[in-house]
C-alpha positions as CSV (number, residue, x, y, z in Angstrom):
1,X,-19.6,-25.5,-10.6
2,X,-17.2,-25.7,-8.2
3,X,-13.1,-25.8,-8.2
4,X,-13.3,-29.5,-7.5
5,X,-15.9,-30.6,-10.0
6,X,-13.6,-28.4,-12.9
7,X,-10.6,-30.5,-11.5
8,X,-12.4,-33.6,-11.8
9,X,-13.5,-32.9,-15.5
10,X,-9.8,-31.7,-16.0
11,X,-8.7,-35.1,-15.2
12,X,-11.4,-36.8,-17.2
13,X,-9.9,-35.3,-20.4
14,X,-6.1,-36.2,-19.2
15,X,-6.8,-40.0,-19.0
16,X,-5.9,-40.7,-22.6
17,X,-9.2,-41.0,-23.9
18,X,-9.1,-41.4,-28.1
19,X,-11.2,-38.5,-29.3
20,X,-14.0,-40.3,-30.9
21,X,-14.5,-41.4,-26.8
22,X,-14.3,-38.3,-25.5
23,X,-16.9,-36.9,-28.4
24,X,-19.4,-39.8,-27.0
25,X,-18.8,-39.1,-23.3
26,X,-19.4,-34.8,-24.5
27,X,-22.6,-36.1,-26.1
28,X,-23.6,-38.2,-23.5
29,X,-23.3,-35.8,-20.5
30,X,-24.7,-32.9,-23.1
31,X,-21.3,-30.6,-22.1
32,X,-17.2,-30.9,-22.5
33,X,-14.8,-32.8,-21.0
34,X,-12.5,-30.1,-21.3
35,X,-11.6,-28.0,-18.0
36,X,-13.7,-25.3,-17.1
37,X,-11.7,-22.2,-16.0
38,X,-11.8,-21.9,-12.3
39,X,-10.6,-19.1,-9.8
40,X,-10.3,-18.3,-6.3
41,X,-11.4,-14.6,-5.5
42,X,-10.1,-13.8,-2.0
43,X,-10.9,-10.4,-0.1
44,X,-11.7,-9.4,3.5
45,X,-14.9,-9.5,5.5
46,X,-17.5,-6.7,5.2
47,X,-16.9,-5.7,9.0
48,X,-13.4,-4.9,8.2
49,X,-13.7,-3.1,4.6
50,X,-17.8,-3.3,3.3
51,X,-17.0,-1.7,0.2
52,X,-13.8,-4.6,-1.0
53,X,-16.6,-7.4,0.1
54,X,-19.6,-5.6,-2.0
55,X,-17.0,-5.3,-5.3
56,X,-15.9,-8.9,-4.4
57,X,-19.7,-10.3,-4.8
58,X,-19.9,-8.5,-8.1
59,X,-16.9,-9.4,-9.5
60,X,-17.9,-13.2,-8.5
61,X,-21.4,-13.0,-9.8
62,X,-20.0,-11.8,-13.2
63,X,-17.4,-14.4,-13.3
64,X,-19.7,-16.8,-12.8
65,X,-22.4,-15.3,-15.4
66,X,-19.7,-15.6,-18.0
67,X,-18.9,-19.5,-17.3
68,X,-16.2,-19.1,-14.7
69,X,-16.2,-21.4,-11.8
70,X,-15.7,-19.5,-8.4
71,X,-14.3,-20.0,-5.1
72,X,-15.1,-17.1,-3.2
73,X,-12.8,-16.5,0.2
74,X,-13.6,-13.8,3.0
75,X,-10.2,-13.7,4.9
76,X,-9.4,-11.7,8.4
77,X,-6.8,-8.4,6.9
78,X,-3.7,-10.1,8.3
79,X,-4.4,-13.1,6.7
80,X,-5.0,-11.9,3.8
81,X,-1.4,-10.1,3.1
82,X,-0.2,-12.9,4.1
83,X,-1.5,-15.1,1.7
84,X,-0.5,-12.2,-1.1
85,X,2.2,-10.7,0.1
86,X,4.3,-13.8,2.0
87,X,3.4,-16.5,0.7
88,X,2.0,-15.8,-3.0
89,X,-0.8,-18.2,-2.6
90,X,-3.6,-16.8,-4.1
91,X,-5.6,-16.3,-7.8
92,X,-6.8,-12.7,-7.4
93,X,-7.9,-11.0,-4.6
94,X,-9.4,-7.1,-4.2
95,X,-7.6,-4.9,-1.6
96,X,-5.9,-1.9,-1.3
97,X,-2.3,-0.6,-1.7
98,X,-0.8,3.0,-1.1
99,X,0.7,4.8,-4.5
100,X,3.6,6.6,-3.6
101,X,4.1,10.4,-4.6
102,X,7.3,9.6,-6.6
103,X,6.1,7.0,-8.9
104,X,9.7,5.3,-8.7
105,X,7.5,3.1,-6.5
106,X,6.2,1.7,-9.8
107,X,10.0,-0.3,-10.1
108,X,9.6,-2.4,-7.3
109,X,5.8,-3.2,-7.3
110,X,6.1,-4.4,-11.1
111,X,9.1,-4.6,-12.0
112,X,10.1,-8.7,-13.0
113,X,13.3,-8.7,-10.8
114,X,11.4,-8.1,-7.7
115,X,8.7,-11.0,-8.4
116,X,10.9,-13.1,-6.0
117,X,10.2,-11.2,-3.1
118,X,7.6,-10.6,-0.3
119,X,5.7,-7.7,0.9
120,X,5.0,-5.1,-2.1
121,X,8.0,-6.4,-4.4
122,X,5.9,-7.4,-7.3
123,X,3.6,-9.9,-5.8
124,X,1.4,-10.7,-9.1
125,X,4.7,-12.4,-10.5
126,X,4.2,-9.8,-13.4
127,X,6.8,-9.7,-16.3
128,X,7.5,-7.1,-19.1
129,X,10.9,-6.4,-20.9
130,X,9.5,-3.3,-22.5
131,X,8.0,-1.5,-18.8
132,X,11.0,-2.9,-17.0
133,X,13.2,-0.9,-19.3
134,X,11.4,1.8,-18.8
135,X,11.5,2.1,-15.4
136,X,15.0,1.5,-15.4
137,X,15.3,4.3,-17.4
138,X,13.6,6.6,-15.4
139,X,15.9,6.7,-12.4
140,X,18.2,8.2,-14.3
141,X,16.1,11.3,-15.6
142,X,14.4,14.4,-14.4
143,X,11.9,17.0,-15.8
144,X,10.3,16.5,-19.1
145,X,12.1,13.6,-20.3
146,X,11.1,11.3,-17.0
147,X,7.6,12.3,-17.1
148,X,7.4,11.3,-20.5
149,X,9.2,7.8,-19.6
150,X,7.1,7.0,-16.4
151,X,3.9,7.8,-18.9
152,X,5.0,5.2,-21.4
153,X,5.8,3.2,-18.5
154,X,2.2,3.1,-17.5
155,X,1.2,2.7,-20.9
156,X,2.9,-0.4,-21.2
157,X,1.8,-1.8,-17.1
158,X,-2.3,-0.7,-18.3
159,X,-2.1,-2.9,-21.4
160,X,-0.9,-5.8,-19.6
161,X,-3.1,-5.3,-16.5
162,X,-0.9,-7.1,-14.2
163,X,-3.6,-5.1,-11.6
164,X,-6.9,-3.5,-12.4
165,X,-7.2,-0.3,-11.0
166,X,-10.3,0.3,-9.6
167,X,-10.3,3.9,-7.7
168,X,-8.7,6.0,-4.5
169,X,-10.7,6.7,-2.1
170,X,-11.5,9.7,0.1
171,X,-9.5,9.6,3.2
172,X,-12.3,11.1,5.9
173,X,-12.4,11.1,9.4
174,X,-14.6,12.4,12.1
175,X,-13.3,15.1,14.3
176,X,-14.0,17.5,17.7
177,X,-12.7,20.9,16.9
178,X,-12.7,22.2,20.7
179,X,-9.4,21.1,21.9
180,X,-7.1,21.2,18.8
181,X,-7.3,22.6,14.9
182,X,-5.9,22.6,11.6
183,X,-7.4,19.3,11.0
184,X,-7.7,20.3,7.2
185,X,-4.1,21.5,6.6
186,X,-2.4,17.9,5.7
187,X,-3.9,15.1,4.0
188,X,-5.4,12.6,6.2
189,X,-3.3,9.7,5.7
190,X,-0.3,11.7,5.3
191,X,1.8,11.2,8.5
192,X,2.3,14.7,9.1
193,X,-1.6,15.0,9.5
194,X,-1.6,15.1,13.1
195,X,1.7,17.0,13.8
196,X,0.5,20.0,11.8
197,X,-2.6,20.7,14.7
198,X,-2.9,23.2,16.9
199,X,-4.5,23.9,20.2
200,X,-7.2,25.3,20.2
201,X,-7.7,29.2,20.9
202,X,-7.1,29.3,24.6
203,X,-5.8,25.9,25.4
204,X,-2.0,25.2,25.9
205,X,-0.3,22.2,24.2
206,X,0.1,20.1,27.2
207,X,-3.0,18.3,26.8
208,X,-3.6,14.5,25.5
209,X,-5.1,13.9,21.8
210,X,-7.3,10.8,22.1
211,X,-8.3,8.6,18.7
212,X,-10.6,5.6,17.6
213,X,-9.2,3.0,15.2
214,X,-10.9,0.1,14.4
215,X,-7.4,-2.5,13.5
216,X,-6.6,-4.1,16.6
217,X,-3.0,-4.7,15.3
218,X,-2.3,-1.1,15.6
219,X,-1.4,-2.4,19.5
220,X,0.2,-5.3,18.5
221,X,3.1,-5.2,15.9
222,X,5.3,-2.2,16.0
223,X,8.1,-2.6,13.5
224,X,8.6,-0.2,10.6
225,X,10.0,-2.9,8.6
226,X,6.5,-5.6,8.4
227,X,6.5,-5.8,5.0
228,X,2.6,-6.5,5.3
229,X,1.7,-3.0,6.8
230,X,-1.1,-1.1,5.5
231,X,-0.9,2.4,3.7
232,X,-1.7,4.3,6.6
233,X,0.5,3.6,8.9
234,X,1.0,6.4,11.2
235,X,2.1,4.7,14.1
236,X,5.5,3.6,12.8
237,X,5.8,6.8,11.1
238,X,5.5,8.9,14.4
239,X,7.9,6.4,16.2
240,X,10.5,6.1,13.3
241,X,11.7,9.2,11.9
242,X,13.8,9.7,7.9
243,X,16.2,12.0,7.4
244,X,13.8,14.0,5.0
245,X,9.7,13.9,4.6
246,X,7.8,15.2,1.9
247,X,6.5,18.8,2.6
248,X,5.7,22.1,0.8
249,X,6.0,20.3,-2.5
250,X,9.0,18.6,-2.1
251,X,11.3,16.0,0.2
252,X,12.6,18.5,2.6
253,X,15.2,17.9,5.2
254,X,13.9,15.9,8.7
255,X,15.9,14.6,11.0
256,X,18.7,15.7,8.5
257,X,19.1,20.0,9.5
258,X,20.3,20.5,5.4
259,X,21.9,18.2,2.4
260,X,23.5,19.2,-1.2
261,X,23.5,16.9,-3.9
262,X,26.2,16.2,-6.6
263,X,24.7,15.5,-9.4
264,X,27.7,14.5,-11.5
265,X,29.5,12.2,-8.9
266,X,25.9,11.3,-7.4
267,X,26.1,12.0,-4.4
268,X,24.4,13.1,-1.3
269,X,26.1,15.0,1.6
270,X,24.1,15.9,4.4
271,X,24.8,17.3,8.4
272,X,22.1,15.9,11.0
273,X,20.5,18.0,13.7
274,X,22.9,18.8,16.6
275,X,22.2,16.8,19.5
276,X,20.1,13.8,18.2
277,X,19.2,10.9,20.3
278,X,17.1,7.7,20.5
279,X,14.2,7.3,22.7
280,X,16.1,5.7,24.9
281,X,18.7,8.5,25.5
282,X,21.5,7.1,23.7
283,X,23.1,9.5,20.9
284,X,21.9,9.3,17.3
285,X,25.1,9.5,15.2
286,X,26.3,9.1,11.7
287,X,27.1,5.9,12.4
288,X,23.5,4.8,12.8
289,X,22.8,6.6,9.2
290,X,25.3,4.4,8.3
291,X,23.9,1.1,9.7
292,X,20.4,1.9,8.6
293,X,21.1,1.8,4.9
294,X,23.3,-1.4,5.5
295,X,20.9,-3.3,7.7
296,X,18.1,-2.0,5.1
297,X,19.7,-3.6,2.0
298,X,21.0,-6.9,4.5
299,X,18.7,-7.6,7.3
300,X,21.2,-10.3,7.8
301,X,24.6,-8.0,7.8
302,X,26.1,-10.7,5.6
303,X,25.2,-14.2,8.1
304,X,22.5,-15.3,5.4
305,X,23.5,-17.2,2.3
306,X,22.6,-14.7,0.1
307,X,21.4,-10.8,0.6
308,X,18.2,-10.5,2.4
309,X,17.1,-6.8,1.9
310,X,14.1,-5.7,4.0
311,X,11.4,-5.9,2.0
312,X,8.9,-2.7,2.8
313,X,12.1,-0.3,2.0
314,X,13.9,-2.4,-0.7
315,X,12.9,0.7,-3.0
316,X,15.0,3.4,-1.2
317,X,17.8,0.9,-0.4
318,X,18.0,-0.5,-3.8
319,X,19.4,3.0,-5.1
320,X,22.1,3.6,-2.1
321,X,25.9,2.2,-3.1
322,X,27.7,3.0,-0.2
323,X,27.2,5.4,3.0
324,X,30.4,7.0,4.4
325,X,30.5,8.8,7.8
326,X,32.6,11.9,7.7
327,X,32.2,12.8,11.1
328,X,29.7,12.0,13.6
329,X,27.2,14.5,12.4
330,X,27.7,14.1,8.6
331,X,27.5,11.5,5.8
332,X,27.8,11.0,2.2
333,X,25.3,8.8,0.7
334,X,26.5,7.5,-3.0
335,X,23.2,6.8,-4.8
336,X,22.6,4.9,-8.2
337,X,20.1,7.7,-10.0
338,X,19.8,11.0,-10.7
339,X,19.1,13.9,-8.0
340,X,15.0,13.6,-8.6
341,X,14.5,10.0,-7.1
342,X,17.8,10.5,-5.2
343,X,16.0,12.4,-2.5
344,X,13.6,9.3,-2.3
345,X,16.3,8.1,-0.3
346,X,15.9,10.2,2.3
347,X,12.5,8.7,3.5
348,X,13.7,5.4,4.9
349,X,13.2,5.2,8.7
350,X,16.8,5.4,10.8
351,X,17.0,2.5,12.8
352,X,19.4,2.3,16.2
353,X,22.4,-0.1,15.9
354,X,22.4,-1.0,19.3
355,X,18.7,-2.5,18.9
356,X,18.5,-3.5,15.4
357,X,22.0,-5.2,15.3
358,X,20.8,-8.4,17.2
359,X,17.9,-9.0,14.7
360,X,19.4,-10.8,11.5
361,X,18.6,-14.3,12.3
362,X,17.1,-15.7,8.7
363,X,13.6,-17.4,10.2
364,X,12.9,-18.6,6.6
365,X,15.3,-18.9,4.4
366,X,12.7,-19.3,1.3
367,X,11.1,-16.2,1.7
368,X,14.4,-14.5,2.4
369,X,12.6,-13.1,6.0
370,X,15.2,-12.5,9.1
371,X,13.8,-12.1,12.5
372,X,14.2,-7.9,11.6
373,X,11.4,-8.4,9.4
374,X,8.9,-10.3,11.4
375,X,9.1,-9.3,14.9
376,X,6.5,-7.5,16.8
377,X,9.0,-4.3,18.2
378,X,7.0,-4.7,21.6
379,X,8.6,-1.6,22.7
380,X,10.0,0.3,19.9
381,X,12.9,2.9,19.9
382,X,13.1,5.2,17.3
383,X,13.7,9.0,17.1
384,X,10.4,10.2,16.2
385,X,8.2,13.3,17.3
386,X,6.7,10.9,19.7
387,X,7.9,7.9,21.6
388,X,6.2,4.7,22.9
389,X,5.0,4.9,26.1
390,X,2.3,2.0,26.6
391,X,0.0,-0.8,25.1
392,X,-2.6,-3.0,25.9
393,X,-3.0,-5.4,23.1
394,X,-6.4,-5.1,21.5
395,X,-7.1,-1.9,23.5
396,X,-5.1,0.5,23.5
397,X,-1.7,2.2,22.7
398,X,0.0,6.0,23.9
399,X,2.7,7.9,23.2
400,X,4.0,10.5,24.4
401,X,6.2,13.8,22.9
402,X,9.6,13.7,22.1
403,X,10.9,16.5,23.8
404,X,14.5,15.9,22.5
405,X,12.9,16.1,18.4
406,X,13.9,18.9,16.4
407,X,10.3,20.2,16.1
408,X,9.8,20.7,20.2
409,X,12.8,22.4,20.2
410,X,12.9,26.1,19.3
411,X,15.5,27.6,17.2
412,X,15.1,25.0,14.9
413,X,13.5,24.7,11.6
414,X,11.2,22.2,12.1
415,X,10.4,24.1,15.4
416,X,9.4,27.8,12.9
417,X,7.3,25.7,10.6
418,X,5.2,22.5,12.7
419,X,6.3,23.4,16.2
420,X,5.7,22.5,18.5
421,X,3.6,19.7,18.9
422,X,-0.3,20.8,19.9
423,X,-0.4,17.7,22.9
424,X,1.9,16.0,24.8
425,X,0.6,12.2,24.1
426,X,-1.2,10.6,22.2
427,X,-3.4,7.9,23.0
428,X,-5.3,5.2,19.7
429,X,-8.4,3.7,21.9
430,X,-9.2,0.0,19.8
431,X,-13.3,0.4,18.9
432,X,-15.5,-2.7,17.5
433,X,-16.7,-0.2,14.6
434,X,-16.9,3.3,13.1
435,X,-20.4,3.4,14.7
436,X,-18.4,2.6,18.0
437,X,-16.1,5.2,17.6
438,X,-18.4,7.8,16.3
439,X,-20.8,7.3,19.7
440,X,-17.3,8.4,22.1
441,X,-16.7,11.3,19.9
442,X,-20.1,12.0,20.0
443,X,-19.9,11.8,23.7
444,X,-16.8,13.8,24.2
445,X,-14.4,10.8,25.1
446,X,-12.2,11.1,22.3
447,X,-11.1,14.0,20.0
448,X,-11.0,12.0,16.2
449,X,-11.1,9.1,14.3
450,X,-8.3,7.1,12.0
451,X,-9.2,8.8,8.7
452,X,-10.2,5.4,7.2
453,X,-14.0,6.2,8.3
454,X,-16.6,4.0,5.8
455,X,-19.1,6.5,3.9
456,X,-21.9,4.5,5.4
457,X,-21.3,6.2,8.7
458,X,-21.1,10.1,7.3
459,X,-24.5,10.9,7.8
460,X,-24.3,10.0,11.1
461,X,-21.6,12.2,11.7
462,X,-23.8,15.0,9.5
463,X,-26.6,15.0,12.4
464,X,-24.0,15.4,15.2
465,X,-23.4,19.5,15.7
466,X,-19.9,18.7,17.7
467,X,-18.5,16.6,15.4
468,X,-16.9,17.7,11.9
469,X,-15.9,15.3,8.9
470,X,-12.1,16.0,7.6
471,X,-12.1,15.1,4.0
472,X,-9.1,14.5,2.0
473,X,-7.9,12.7,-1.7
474,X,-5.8,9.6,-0.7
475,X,-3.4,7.6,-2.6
476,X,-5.2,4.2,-1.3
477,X,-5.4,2.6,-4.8
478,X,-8.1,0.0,-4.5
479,X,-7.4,-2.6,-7.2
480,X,-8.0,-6.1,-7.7
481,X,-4.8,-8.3,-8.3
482,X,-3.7,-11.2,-10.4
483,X,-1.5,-14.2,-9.9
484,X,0.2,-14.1,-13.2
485,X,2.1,-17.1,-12.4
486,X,-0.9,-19.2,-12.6
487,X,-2.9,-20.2,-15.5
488,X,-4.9,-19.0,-17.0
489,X,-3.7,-15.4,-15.4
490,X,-0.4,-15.7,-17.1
491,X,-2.7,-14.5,-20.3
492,X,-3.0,-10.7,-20.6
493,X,-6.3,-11.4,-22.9
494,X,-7.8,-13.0,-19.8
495,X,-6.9,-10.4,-17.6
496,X,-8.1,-7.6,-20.0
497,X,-11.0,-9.6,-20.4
498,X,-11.6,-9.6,-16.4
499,X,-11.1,-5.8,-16.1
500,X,-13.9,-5.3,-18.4
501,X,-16.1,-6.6,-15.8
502,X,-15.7,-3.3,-13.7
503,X,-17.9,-0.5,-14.0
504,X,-15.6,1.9,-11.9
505,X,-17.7,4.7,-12.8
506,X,-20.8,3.1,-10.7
507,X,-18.6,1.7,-7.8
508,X,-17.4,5.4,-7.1
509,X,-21.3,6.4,-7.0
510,X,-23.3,3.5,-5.6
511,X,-20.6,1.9,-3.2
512,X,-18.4,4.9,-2.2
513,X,-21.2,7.4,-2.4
514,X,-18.6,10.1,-5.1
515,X,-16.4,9.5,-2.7
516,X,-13.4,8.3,-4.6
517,X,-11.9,8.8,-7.6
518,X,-11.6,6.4,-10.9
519,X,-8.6,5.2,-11.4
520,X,-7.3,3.6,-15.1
521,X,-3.4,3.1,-13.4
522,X,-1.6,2.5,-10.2
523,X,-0.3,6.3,-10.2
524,X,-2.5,8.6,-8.4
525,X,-1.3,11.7,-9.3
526,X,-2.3,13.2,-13.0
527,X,1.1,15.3,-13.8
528,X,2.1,11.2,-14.4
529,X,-0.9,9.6,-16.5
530,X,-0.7,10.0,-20.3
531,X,-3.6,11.9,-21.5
532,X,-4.8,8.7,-23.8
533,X,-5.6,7.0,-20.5
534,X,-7.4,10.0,-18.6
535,X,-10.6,9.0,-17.0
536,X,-13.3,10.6,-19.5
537,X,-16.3,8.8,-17.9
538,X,-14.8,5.1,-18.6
539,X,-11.6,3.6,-18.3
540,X,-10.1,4.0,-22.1
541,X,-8.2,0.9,-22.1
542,X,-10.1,-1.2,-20.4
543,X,-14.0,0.0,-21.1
544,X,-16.7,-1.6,-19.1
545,X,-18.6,-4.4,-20.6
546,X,-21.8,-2.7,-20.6
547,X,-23.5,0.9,-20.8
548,X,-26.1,2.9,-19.0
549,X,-24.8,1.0,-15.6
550,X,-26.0,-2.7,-17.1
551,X,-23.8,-5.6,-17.4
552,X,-23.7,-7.2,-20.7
553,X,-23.1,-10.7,-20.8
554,X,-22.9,-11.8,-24.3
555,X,-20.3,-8.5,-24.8
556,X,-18.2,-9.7,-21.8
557,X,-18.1,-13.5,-23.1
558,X,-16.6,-12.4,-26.4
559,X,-14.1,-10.8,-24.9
560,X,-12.8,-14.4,-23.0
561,X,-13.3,-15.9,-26.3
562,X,-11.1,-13.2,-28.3
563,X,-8.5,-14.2,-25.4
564,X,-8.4,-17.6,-26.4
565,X,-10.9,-19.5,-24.9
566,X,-14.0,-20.9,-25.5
567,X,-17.4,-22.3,-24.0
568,X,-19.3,-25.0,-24.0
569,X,-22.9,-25.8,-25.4
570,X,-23.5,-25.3,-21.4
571,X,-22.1,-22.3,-21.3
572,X,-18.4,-23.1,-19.1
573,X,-15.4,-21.2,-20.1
574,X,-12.9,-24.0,-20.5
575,X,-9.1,-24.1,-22.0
């Protein structure tokens, strides 16, 4: 049945019929008059992400085996975060997000206060008085005694299932080791992947690195601060540098040269490199530290109505009280949480004032967007190891090295541990496919692929003796999401009852091939999980509805029912 033929019966029951009518009319048509529980399942087209379409069909079949009407919806990528991330329009959708190492991220994505918001603030519209204390909470602790709060966290987020975890996937892409190596030293997706290479034994590092992708918008929108961007997003991150990245275990100093943290007044002091600029040659001072974390928390420096916080950062910006410049190399940064998610901090992008300060026109005043947030950056400035230097808009994009970065620049550092950089450009060639991409490698045109290869296309790779897959864990966390706003997804039991349609265990072997990992939450990383929701062959708070890789109906169907609804002689799920 379809969304419009539910409606319609909805509206048959509405009309004010006594019952005794209504019992004839249910007799008469051999069913109910009662609505039958409908739902639009949106996700993207197989020739941008197979594996989402394939777990889409199943999850639609099985909705529609237990008495759920369907919609399905195959949507272009950008459309589709628009829909869930801008606009909120949507039932549930499968798709992909990036967990973040510090699982502070978990405050913003599902935390009720943020529900309001685009991008990654809490898009399902998912509230919880008991997690959102509890990730309060943790901002304030270290050690032992956060660990044990961000578990009980997840506890309470899993039992809800605002999202239903579905797995990570391996980040692998297809490489040429003749020109450069250490392709296995970083993660993939990790945006230091690239600037940890070397040349290869007798080549200097003057030389170009060349790269497929398949996501055209990669020459189109070049703005740190889209609050649709995916989870790997190197380009931004090579162009737009923090004052600290994640490294050897721990947020380390960047563009910052060293810090010291208070831990009793909370605060952060910190000197920047000597000598900083922009791409552009101006100088990058304290004062642009200082705009950044003001601009982040207002993209409209005070000329909206209210507050209008850019949303891909709110995290980071949400914890800074105040930002004062000492001089013009150092700053003290007054932060709302104890030294351990302090430092998360340090990973916004700086922005320049003289480019960013123009850019707070409000453009929709609804969703709280300025012009900062939803320009394309057609030629970005940032401070980054590498600098724009061209585009062609569905074809191609290069940069080149930033000779000026603390990691070209010996003496420094940086410069002992990743310098410097093994080429001086880099150049993302647009491909139709991974096939596409796979055939120039093949040929010797380009040097690797975006690590976001489909396992479809590794034994391809496998018969080619030039080219070598790079394997790595990810902390891509495909899910599927629910509108909890909307009924009947404002009912945990329902949502339960829909994660039990998931066998994860035989979407990480039959659709991903082993490669990925289960997932039971939206954390990545086990130090975090609490050992009653380990993976041990099923998902123990949410356990398939089925064995031995079969689907089981009648099992499924009892679990709607134990949520609160019920079915018809003809076998709808209606309210």
């Amino acid at each position: 049945m379809t969304r419009r033929r539910a409606l319609a019966g909805g509206a048959l029951a509405a009309s004010g019929l006594s019952s005794g009518c209504v019992e004839t009319i249910e007799r008469f048509f051999g069913g109910s008059s009662r609505e039958q529980v409908s739902l639009e399942i949106v996700t993207v087209p197989a020739d941008a992400d197979a594996r989402l379409t394939a777990i889409a069909r199943t999850l639609v079949d099985r909705l529609e085996a237990v008495g759920i009407a369907t919609d399905f919806l195959l949507t272009p990528t950008d459309q589709l975060r628009k829909k869930v991330l801008t606009n909120r329009d949507f039932d549930v959708y499968i798709g992909t997000m990036a967990a973040d190492r510090d699982p502070d991220y978990l405050r913003t994505t599902f935390q009720s206060s943020y529900s309001n918001g685009v991008g990654w603030q809490n898009p399902f519209g998912f509230t919880d008085q008991g997690s959102d204390s509890l990730l309060d909470a943790q901002r304030y602790q270290s050690g032992q005694q956060r660990r044990e709060t961000i578990q009980d966290a997840l506890t309470a987020i899993t039992g809800e299932q605002p999202i239903v975890p579905l797995l990570s996937d391996t980040a692998i892409a297809a490489v040429r080791r003749n020109r450069f190596e250490g392709w296995d030293r970083v993660r993939a997706r990790d945006p230091l992947w690239l600037l940890a290479l070397d040349p290869a034994p007798g080549r200097s590092p003057e030389g170009r690195l060349r790269m497929t992708a398949v996501e055209k918008i990669l020459t189109e929108r070049l703005n740190p601060l889209l609050p649709t961007f995916s989870e790997f997003d190197a380009l931004t991150a090579y162009l737009y540098d923090p004052l600290g990245r994640y490294y050897d275990g721990q947020i380390r100093p960047w563009l910052a040269q060293s810090w010291s943290i208070d831990e009793s007044a909370r605060e952060i002091r910190l000197e920047l490199h000597p000598d900083l600029t922009w791409h552009d040659g101006e100088a990058l001072t304290a004062a642009d530290v200082q705009f950044t974390y003001r601009f982040l928390n207002d993209t409209a420096m005070g000329t909206g109505e209210t507050r209008h916080p850019a949303p891909r950062f709110r995290r980071q910006s949400s914890l800074v009280d105040a930002v004062d410049v000492l001089d013009d190399q150092t700053v003290r940064i007054s932060v709302d949480a104890a030294p351990a998610v302090a430092r998360t901090v340090l990973t916004a992008p700086l922005l320049p004032e003289h480019v960013w300060e123009s850019r707070t026109d409000v453009v929709d005043e609804s969703t709280g967007l300025t012009q900062a947030v939803t320009w394309d950056n057609p030629d970005p400035v940032g401070a980054g190891t590498l600098a724009f230097e061209s585009r062609t808009v569905e074809e191609s994009l290069v940069l080149t090295r930033n000779s000026d970065h603390p990691m070209n620049r010996e003496g420094t550092a940086l410069f002992e541990r990743f310098g410097p950089l093994a080429f001086d450009s880099l150049r993302f060639r647009v491909v139709p496919s991974d096939l596409a991409g796979l055939s120039l490698l093949t040929d010797g045109d380009v040097d690797a692929t975006v690590p976001k290869l489909g396992n479809d296309v590794i034994s391809n790779v496998r018969n080619e003796s030039a080219v070598d897959l790079v394997t790595s864990p990810s902390r891509t966390v495909y899910h599927v999401g629910f509108n909890a706003r909307r009924r009947p997804l404002q009912n945990p039991g329902f949502r339960r009852a829909i994660a039990r349609l998931f066998d994860k265990g035989d979407i990480v072997e039959s659709t991903f091939d082993g490669h990925a990992d289960p997932l039971t939450t939206p954390v990545t990383d086990a130090e975090w999980i609490p050992s009653s929701l380990a993976w041990n062959g099923s998902d123990p708070e949410v356990p398939f509805a089925g064995s031995g890789g079969e689907f089981d109906v009648e099992r499924a169907k009892q679990y709607f029912e134990d949520a609160g609804f019920q079915y018809t002689n003809d076998g709808r799920l209606v309210y």
